[in-house]
C-alpha positions in Angstrom: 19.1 13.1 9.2 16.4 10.7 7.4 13.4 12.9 7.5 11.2 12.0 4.6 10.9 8.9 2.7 9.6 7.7 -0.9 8.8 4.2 -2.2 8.2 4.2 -6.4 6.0 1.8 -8.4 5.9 1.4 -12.4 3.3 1.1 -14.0 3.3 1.0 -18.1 -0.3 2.6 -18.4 0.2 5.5 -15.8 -4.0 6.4 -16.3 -4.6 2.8 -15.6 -2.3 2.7 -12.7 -3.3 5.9 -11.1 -7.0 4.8 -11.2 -5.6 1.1 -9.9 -3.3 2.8 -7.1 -6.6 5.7 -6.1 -8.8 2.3 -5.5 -6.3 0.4 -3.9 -5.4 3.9 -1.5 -9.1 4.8 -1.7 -7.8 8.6 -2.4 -7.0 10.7 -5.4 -3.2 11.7 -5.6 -2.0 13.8 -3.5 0.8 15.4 -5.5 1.0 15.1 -9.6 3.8 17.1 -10.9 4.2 16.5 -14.4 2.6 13.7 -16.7 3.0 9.8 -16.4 3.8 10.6 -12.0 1.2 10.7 -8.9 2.3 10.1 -5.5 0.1 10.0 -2.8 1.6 10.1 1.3 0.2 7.5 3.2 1.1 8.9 6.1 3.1 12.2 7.2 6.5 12.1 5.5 5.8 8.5 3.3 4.8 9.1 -0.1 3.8 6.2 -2.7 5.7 7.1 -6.2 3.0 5.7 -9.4 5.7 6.2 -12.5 5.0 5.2 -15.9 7.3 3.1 -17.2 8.7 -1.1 -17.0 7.8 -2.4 -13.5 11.0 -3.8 -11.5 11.0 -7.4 -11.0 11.4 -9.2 -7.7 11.0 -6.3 -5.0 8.9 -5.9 -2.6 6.3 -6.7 -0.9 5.5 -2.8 0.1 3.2 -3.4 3.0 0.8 -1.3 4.2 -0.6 -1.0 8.0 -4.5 -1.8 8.2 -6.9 -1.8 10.8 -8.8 -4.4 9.2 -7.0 -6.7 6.6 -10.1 -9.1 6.4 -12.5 -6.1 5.2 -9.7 -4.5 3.1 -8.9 -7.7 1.4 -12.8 -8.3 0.4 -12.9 -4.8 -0.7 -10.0 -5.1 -3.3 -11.5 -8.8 -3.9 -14.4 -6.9 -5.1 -13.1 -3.3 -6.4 -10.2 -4.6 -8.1 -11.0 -8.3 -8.7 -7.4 -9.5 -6.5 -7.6 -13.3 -6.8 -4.7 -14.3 -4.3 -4.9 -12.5 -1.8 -4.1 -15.1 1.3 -3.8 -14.1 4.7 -1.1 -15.3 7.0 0.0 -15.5 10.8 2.3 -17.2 13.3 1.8 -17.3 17.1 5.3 -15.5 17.5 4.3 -12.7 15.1 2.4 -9.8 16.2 0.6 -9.2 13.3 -1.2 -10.8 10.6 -0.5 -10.4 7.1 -1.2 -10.8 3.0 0.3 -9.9 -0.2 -1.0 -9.2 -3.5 0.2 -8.1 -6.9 -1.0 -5.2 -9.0 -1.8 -6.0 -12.4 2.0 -4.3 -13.3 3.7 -7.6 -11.7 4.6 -5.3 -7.9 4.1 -7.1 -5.2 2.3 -5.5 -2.0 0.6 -6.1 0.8 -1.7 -5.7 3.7 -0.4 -5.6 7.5 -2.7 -5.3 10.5 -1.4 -5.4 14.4 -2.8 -7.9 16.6 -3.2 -6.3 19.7 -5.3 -2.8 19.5 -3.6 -1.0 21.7 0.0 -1.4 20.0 -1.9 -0.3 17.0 -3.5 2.7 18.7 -0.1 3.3 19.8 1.6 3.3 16.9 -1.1 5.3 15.0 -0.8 8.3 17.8 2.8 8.2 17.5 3.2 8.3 13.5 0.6 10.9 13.1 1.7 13.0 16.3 -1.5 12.8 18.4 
């Protein structure tokens, strides 16, 4: 049984990177337990690993679910000076979407649902409500 799930990150300046990664998250670290690691959880049972050490190339993108991509994407535009940062949809898709990189070379990304009450849905349902 899959109860619990964690996604990791490198970083090579982990005070860089957790500053970077508390902006991006807009929340200090939920969980630091020993030098060069933070993890946050995004949402009950998903935690976000921040290790210091060489980033992996070519995974990716981790995408996170939004409520509003458009205000999220000016607000690292500004906070954390993302350059591309392009948003994308397709009429078959139900949601829109964008990637970014961090300045470590990991790709990630913005989702947001289309319809508000799939997203409503799926918010009650994650966080048990």
């Amino acid at each position: 049984m899959i109860f619990e799930i964690t996604n990791q990150v490198r970083v090579t300046d982990i005070q860089q990177g957790q500053r970077w990664y508390e902006i991006l998250l807009n929340k200090k670290p939920d969980f630091i337990p020993h030098e060069g690691f933070a993890e946050w959880e995004i949402i009950p049972g998903y935690w976000l690993q921040v290790a210091e050490g060489v980033p992996s190339e070519g995974s990716g993108p981790l995408r996170l679910g939004v409520t509003n991509i458009i205000a999220e994407r000016d607000r690292l535009v500004k906070e954390l000076g993302i350059e591309k940062f392009e948003i994308f949809s397709r009429e078959e898709v139900t949601a829109k979407w964008g990637s970014f990189t961090d300045p470590w070379g990991n790709e990630l990304g913005f989702f947001e649902y289309l319809d508000k009450k799939e997203e409503n849905d799926r918010v009650k349902t994650i966080l048990g409500i």
